[in-house]
C-alpha positions in Angstrom: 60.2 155.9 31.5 60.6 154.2 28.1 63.2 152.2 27.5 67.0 153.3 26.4 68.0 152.1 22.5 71.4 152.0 22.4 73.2 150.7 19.1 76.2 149.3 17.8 78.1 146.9 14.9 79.1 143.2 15.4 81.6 142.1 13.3 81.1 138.8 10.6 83.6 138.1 7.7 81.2 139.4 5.2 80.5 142.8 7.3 79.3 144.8 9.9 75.7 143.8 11.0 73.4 146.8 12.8 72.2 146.1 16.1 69.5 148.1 18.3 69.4 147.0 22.2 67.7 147.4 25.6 70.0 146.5 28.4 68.7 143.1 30.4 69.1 139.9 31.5 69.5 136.5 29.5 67.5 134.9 27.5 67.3 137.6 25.2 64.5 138.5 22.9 65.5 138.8 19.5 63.6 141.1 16.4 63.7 140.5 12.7 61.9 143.0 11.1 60.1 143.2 7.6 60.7 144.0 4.1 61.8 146.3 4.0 61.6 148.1 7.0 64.7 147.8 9.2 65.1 147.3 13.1 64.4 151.2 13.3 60.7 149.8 12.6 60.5 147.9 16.7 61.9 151.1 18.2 58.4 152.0 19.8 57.9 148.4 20.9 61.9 148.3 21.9 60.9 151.4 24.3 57.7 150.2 25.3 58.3 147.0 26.3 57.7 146.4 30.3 60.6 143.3 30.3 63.8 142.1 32.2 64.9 140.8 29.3 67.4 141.8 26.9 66.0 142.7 23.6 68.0 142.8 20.6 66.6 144.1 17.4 68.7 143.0 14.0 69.2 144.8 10.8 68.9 142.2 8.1 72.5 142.2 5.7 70.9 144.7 3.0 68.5 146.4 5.6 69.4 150.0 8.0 73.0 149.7 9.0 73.9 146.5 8.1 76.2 145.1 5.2 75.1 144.9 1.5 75.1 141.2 0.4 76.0 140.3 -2.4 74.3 138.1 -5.8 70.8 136.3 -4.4 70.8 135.0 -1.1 69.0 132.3 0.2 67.0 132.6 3.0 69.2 130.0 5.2 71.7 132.7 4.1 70.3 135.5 6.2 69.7 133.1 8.9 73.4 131.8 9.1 74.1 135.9 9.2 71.8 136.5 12.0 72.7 133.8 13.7 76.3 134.4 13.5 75.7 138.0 15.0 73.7 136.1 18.1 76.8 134.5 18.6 79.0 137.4 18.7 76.3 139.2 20.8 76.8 136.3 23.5 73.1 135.5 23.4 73.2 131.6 23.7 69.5 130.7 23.8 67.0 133.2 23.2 62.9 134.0 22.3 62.5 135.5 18.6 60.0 138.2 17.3 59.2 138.1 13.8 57.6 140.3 11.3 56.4 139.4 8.0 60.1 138.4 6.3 61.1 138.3 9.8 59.0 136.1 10.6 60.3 133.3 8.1 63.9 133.7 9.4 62.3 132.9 12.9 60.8 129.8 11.9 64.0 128.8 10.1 66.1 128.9 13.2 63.8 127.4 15.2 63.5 124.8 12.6 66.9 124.6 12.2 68.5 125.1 16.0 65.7 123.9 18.4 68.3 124.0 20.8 68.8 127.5 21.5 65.1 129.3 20.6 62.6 129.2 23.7 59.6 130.7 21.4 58.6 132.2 18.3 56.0 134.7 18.0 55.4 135.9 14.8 53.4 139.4 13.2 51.8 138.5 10.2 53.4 135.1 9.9 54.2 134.2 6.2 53.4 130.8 5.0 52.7 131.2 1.7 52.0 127.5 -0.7 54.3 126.5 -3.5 51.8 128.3 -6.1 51.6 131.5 -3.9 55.5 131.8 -4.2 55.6 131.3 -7.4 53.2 133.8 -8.3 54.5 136.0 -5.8 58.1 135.7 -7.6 56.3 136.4 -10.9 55.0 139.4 -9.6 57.8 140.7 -8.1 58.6 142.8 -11.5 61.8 145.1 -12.1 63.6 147.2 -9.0 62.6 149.9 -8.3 66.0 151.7 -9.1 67.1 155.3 -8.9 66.6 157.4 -11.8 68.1 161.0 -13.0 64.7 162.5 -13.1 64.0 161.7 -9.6 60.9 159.5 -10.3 61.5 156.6 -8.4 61.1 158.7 -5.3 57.0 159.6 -5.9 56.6 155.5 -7.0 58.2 154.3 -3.5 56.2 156.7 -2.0 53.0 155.6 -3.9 54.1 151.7 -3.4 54.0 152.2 0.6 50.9 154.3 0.3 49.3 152.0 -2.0 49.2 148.5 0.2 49.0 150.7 3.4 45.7 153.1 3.1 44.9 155.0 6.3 48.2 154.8 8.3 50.4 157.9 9.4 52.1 160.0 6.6 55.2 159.9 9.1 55.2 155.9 9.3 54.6 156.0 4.9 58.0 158.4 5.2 59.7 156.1 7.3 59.0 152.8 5.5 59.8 154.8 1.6 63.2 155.4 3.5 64.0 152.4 4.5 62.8 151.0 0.6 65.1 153.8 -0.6 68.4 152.4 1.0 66.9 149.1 0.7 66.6 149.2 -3.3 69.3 146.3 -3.8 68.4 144.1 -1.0 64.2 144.1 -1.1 64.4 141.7 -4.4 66.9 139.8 -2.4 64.6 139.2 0.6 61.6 138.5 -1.9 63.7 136.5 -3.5 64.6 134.5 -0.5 61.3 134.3 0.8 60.1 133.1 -2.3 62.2 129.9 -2.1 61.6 128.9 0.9 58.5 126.5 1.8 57.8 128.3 5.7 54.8 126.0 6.0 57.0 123.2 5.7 59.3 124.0 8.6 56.1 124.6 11.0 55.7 120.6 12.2 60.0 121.1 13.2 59.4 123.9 15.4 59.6 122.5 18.8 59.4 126.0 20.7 55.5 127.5 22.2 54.6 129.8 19.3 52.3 133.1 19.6 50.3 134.2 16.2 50.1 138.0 16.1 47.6 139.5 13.8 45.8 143.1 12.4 43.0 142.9 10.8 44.8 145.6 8.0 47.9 143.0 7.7 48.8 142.2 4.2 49.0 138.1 6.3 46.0 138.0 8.3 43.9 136.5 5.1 46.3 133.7 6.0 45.7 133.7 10.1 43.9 130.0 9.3 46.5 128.9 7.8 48.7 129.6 10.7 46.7 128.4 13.5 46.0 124.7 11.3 49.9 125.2 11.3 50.1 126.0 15.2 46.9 124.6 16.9 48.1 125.4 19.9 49.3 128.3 19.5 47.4 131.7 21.2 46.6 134.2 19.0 46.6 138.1 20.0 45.1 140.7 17.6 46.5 144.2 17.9 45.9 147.4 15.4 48.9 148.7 13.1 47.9 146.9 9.8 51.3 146.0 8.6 53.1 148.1 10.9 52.2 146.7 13.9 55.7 146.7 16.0 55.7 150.6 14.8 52.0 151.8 14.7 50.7 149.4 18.1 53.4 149.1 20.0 51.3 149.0 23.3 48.9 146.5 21.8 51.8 144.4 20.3 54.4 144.9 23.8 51.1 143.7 25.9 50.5 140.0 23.5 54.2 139.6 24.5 54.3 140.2 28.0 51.2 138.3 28.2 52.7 134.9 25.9 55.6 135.1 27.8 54.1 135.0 31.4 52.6 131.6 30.2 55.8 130.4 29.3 
């Protein structure tokens, strides 16, 4: 039997952040998801997974369900906001799950509060160098906003299709979705990423670490980055390109149950 998703709001003074959950015990296990998916994008691995644990899954302020932020926020920004929901949530220490985006915000708090994160495993880890961000930021170009004549819709579409060649129709529907509410907050988060030096924060991260990679990930060209990063660090190859939590959940659920164990 997969498992139940159940979801709800936690309260912070700026809004009301979206939470998906499995019932379990403590520590929980904590998912940031992508750019710009939202947590919608782990509900295959949410149901897969074969865990005690509690598993939370967080919209990021902009993503799904959660709050719009406002002006340019930082990346310690969305951090301090997801962190702040943990709180509220009761989870005290915890293992995070990060994808792409996500997986910048999980080296952050592990950088930043060693204290309370037992690992980090990261899908498509970003750790891009000062020159990549900047070119990156150049590159970024204008919103894609909504027009009168409908247009934006078939460019979203071709976007996704575009960096994602072979993968489901239904998973390209879901992910120009998630752009379409998203429209404010996806410059935000590339924003946010792009002033933040990740590789920088790698030799604070006290936690065990687990490198997840697909060949079709718009990161694995980086993979040798990660592991001079993480030497000690396992490293689990699943399918799913850059969907992996949504298009491999069994490949992705078994790396974690596997890291985990070890633990």
């Amino acid at each position: 039997m997969p498992n139940t998703i159940t979801k709800r709001y936690v309260d912070l003074p700026e809004g009301q952040l979206h939470v998906r959950e499995v019932a379990g015990c403590e520590p929980a296990i904590v998912f940031l998801h992508q750019t710009a998916c939202s947590a919608q994008s782990y509900d295959p691995l949410l149901a897969e997974l074969a865990l005690p644990n509690r598993l939370l899954a967080l919209d990021t302020p902009g993503f799904g369900g959660s709050f719009d932020p406002e002006g340019w926020p930082s990346l310690e920004d969305y951090a301090a906001w997801l962190l702040a929901a943990l709180d509220a949530l009761g989870a005290e220490r915890f293992h995070l799950f990060g994808h792409h985006t996500g997986s910048g915000l999980a080296m952050l708090l592990a950088a930043r509060h060693p204290e309370r994160v037992l690992s980090v495993m990261m899908a498509g880890a970003e750790l891009m160098t000062p020159q990549e961000r900047a070119s990156f930021l150049d590159g970024l170009g204008e919103p894609l906003t909504p027009r009168a004549d409908g247009s934006h819709l078939l460019e979203n579409w071709n976007y996704a299709a575009h960096f994602n060649p072979g993968i489901d129709p239904e998973l390209i529907h879901g992910e120009v979705l998630a752009m379409l509410r998203a429209w404010r907050a996806r410059p935000q988060a590339y924003r946010a990423v792009a002033g933040c030096d990740t590789p920088a924060l790698a030799p604070l991260i006290q936690a065990p670490v687990l490198l997840v990679t697909s060949p079709d990930d718009y990161f694995h060209a980086e993979l040798d980055r990660a592991r001079a990063l993480f030497p000690t660090a396992p490293v689990a190859t699943t399918g799913g390109g850059n969907f992996q939590p949504t298009a491999d959940p069994h490949g992705v659920a078994r790396a974690i149950e596997r890291f985990l164990a070890t633990l």
